[in-house]
C-alpha positions as CSV (number, residue, x, y, z in Angstrom):
1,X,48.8,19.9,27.0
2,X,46.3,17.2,27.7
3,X,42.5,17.7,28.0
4,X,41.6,16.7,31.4
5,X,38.3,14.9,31.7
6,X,35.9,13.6,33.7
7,X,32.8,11.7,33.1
8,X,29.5,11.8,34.5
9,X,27.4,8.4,33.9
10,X,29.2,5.1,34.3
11,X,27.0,3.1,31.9
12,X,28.0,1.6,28.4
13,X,28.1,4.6,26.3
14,X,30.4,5.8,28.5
15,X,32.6,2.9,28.8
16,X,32.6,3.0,25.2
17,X,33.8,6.3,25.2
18,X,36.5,6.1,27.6
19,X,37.8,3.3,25.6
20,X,38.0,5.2,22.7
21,X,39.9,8.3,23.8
22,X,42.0,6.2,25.4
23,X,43.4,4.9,22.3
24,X,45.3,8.6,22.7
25,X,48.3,9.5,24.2
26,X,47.7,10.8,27.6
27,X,49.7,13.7,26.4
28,X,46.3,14.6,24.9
29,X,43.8,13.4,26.7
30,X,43.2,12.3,30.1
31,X,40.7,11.1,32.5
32,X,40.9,12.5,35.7
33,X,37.5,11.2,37.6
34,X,34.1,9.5,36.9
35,X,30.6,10.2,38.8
36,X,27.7,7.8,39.4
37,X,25.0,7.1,41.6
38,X,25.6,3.4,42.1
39,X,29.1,2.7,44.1
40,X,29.8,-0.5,42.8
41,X,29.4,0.4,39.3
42,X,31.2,4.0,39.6
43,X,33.9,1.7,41.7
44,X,34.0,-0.9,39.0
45,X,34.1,1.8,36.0
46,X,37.1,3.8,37.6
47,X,39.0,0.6,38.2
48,X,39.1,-0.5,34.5
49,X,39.7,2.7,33.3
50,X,41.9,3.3,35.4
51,X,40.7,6.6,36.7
52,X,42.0,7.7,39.9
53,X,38.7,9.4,41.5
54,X,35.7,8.0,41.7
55,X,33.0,10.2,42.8
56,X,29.2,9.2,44.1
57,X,27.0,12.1,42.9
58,X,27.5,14.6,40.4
59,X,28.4,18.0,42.8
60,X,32.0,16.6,43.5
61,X,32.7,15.8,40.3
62,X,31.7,20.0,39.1
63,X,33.9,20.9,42.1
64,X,37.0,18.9,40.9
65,X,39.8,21.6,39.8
66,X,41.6,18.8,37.8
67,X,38.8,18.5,35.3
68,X,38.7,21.0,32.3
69,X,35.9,18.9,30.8
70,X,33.2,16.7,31.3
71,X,32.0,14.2,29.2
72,X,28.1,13.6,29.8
73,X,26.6,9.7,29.3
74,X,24.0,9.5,32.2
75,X,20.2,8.6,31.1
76,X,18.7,11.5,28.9
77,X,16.2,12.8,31.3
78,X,19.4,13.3,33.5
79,X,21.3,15.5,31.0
80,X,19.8,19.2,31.4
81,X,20.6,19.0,34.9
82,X,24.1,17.4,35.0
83,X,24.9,19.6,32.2
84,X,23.7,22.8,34.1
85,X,25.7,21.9,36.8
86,X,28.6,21.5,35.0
87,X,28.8,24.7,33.1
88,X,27.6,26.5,36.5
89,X,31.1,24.9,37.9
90,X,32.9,26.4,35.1
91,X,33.5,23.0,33.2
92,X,33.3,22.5,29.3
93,X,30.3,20.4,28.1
94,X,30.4,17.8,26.0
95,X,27.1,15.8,26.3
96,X,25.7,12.6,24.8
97,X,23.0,12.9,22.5
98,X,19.9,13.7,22.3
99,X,21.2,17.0,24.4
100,X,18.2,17.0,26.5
101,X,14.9,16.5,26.4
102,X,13.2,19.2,23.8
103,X,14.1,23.0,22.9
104,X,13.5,24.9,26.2
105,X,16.4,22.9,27.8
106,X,18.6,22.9,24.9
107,X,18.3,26.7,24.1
108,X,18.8,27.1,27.9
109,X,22.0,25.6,28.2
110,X,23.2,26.9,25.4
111,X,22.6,30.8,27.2
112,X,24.5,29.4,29.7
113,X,27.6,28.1,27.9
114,X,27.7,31.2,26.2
115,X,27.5,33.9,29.1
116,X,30.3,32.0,30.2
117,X,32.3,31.3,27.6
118,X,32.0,27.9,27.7
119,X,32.5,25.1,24.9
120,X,29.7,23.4,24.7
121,X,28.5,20.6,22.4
122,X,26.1,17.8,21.7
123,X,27.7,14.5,21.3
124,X,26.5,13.8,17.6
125,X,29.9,11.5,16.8
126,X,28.7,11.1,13.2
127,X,29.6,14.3,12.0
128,X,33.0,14.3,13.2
129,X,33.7,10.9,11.2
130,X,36.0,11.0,8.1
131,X,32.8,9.7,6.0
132,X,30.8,12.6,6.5
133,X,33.7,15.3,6.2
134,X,34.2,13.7,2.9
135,X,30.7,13.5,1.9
136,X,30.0,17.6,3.4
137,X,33.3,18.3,0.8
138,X,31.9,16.5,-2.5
139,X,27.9,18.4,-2.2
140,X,29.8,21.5,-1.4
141,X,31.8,21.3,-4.8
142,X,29.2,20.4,-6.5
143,X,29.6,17.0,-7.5
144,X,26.8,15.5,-7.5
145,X,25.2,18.6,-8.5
146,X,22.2,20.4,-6.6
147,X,21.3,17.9,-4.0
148,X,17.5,17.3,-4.0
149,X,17.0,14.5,-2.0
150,X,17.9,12.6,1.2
151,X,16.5,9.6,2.6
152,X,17.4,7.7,5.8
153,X,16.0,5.1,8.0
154,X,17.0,3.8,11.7
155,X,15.8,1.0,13.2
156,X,16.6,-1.7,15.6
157,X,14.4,-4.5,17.6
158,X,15.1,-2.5,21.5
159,X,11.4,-3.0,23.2
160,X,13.5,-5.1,25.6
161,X,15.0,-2.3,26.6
162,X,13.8,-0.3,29.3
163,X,15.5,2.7,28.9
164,X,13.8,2.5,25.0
165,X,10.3,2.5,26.5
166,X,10.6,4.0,30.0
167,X,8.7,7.8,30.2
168,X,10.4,7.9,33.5
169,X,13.9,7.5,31.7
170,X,12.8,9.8,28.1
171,X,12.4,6.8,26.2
172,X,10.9,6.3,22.6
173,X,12.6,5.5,19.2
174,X,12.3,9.3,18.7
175,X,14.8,11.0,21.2
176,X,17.1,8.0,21.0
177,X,17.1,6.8,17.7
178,X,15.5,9.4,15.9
179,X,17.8,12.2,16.2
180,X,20.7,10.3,13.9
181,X,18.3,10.4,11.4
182,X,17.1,13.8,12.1
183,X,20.8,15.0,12.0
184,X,21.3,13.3,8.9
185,X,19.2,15.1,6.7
186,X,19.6,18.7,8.3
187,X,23.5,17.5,7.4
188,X,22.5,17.6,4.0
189,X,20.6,20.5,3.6
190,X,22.6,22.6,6.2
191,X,21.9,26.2,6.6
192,X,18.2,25.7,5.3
193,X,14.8,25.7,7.2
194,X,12.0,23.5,7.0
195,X,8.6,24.5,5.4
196,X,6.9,21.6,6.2
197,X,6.7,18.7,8.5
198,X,4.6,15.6,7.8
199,X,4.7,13.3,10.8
200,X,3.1,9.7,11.2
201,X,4.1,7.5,14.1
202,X,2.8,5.0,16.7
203,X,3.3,4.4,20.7
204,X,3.6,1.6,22.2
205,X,1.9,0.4,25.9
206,X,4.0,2.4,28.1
207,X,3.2,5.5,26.3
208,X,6.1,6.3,24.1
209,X,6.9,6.3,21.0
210,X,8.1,2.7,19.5
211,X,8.5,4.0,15.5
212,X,8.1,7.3,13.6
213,X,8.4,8.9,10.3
214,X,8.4,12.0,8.8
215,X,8.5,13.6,5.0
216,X,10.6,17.4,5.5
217,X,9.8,19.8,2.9
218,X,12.9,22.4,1.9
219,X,12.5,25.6,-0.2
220,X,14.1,24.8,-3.4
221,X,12.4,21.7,-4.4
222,X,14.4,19.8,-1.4
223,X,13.1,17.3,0.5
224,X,13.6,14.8,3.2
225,X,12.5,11.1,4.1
226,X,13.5,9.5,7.5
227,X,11.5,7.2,9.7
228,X,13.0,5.4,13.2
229,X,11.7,2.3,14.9
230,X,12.8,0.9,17.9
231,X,10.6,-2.6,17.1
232,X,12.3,-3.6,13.9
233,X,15.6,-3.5,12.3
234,X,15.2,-0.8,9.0
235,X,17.6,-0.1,6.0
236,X,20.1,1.9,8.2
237,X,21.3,3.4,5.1
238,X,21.9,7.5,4.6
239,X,21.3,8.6,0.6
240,X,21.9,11.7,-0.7
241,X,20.8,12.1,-4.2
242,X,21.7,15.0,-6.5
243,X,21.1,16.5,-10.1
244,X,24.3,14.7,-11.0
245,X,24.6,11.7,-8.6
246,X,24.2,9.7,-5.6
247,X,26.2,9.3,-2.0
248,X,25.3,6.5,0.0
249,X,26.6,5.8,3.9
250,X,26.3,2.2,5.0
251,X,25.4,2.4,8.9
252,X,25.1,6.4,8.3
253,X,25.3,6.8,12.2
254,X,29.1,5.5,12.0
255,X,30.6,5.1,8.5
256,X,33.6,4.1,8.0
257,X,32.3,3.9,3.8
258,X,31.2,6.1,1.6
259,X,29.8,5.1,-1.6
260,X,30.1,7.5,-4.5
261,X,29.3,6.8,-8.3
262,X,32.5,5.7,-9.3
263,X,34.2,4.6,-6.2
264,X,34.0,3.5,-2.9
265,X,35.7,5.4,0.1
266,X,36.8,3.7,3.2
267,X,38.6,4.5,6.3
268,X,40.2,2.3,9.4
269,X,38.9,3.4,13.1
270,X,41.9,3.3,16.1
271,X,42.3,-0.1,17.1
272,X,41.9,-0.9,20.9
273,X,43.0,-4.0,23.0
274,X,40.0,-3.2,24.7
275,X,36.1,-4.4,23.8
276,X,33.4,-2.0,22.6
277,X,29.4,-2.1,23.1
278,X,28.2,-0.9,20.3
279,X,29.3,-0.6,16.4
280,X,32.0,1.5,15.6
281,X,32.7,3.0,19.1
282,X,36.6,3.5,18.2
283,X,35.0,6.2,16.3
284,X,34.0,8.2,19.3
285,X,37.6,9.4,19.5
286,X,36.8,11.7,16.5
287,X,34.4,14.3,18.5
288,X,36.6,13.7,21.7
289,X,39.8,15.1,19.7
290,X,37.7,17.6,17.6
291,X,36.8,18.7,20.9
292,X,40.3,19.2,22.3
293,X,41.0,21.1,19.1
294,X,37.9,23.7,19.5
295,X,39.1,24.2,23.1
296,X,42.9,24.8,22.4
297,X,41.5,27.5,20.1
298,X,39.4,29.3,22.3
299,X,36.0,28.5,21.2
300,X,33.0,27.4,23.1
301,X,31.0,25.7,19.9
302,X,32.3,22.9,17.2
303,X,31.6,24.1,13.5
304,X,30.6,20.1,12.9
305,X,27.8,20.8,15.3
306,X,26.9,24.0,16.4
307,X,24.7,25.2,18.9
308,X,22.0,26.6,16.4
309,X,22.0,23.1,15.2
310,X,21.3,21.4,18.1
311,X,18.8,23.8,19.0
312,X,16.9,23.0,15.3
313,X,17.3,19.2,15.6
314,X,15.3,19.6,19.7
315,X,12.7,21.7,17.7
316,X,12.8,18.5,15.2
317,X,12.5,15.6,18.1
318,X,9.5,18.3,19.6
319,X,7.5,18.3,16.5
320,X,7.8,14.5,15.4
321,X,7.0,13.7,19.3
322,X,3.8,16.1,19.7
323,X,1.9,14.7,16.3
324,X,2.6,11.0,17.7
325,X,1.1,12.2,21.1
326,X,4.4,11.7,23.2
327,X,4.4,14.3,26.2
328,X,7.3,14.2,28.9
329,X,7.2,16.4,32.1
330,X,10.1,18.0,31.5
331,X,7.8,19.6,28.4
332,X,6.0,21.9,30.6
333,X,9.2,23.4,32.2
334,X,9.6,27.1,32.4
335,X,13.1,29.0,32.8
């Protein structure tokens, strides 16, 4: 039976979403109805997608009884809210990253999703690519031996972008850049807390945060070296280096390689008549099918990314943004 979706946000990610699940039989999934606050675009958005109902706020699309699931992609200072509603209407979450704006929200939703029994999951795509499955299996066996080491760095030129530098909209290289790398390295050295955070950054003129970098100490002798920057284009590399060897990911946030010693590893994404936005969006059908999968089996979190997870990486975003002096309203909320 298909998954029945709708979509809250009628922006680029989205589109870019849509596009890739689409490259599915509807058999498995299907989009049902998309929600905006601008008519024209919501209008527009529904048209090319061709999505029957087209919905102008957020409370009709909740209500709809022919959506199982909805698929979050509005502005990140809009996502604790639209997500609330949406579990409150007894609809599975699956939300774009980051999952809201720092740990309060993100631990509150999650006591949500779970008092109702409802799946739940931030939208970090990377982990649900063939790349990083392949990487998890080799440091699991033990390849490359006892992995020490990870560095990654994120970067691209965006100060153009309002929504990159807006307070009003949860900007900053941080929450929207920041969090790949962030996910990257607690990838790597999954299951294990940090000990110690070292954190050096700078804002820009509107008050956020325009790049960022941190050095994350592990027990063990592990360690951890990402920085993000939303001024210049970086490396945009993932390495994982081990006692016996080194994995690399070209464009870490998306790989369709993975670079191992002796060989190189590459995969094909689904091919769509259809234009993306951004790099490697045909991979977005990953999550949305490991999604459908968690959901046929009766669970409300995906092992790829769980809720803990999500939970730890907010903490992450919290601590990088409070050295470099970033503050959002949303920090002083109480539940």
């Amino acid at each position: 039976m298909a998954l029945k979706w709708g979509v809250a946000g009628a922006g680029r990610i989205s589109h870019d979403f849509v596009t890739a699940v689409q490259t599915f039989p509807e058999t498995d999934h299907k989009f049902f109805a998309v929600a905006g606050r601008n008519k024209e675009n919501v209008e527009k958005f529904a048209k090319e997608h061709n999505i029957p109902k087209p919905y102008y706020d957020y409370l009709h699309l909740a209500e709809d009884t022919d959506v199982d699931i909805v698929y979050i992609g509005n502005l990140n200072t809009q996502h604790f809210e639209c997500t609330k509603l949406m579990l409150e209407h007894g609809k599975h979450v699956l939300c774009e990253k980051p999952f809201t704006m720092n740990e309060k929200q993100t631990s509150r939703l999650v006591t949500i999703a779970r008092e109702k029994k409802l799946f739940l999951m931030e939208a970090v795509w990377s982990r649900c690519f063939p790349a990083y499955l392949e990487a998890r299996k080799i440091i699991d066996s033990g390849a490359i031996g006892d992995v020490l080491f990870a560095s990654v760095h994120f970067g691209h030129a965006l100060q153009h972008v309002d929504r990159l530098r807006s307070m009003d909209m949860g900007g900053g290289a941080i929450l929207d850049l920041g969090i790949y790398i962030l996910q990257f390295q607690q990838y790597v050295f999954r299951g294990l807390k940090p000990i110690k955070i070292a954190v050096n950054g700078h804002k820009n003129s509107w008050g956020t945060d325009e790049s960022a970098g941190a050095v994350i100490t592990y027990p063990g002798g592990k360690m951890a070296v990402v920085s993000t920057s939303a001024r210049v284009t970086l490396p945009n590399e993932g390495i994982i280096v081990g006692t016996k060897g080194t994995l690399k990911l070209p464009t870490f946030w998306c790989p369709t390689k993975l670079i191992t010693a002796d060989k190189t590893l590459e995969w094909s994404l689904p091919e769509s008549a259809v234009p993306f936005f951004h790099t490697n969006s045909a991979g977005l059908s990953y999550q949305a099918e490991e999604v459908r999968q968690c959901i046929k089996r009766g669970e409300i979190e995906c092992k790829h990314m769980t809720h803990e997870e999500s939970i730890e990486l907010a903490r992450l975003m919290d601590t990088m943004r409070k050295e470099v002096g970033v503050i959002f309203p949303e920090d002083s909320q109480e539940f």
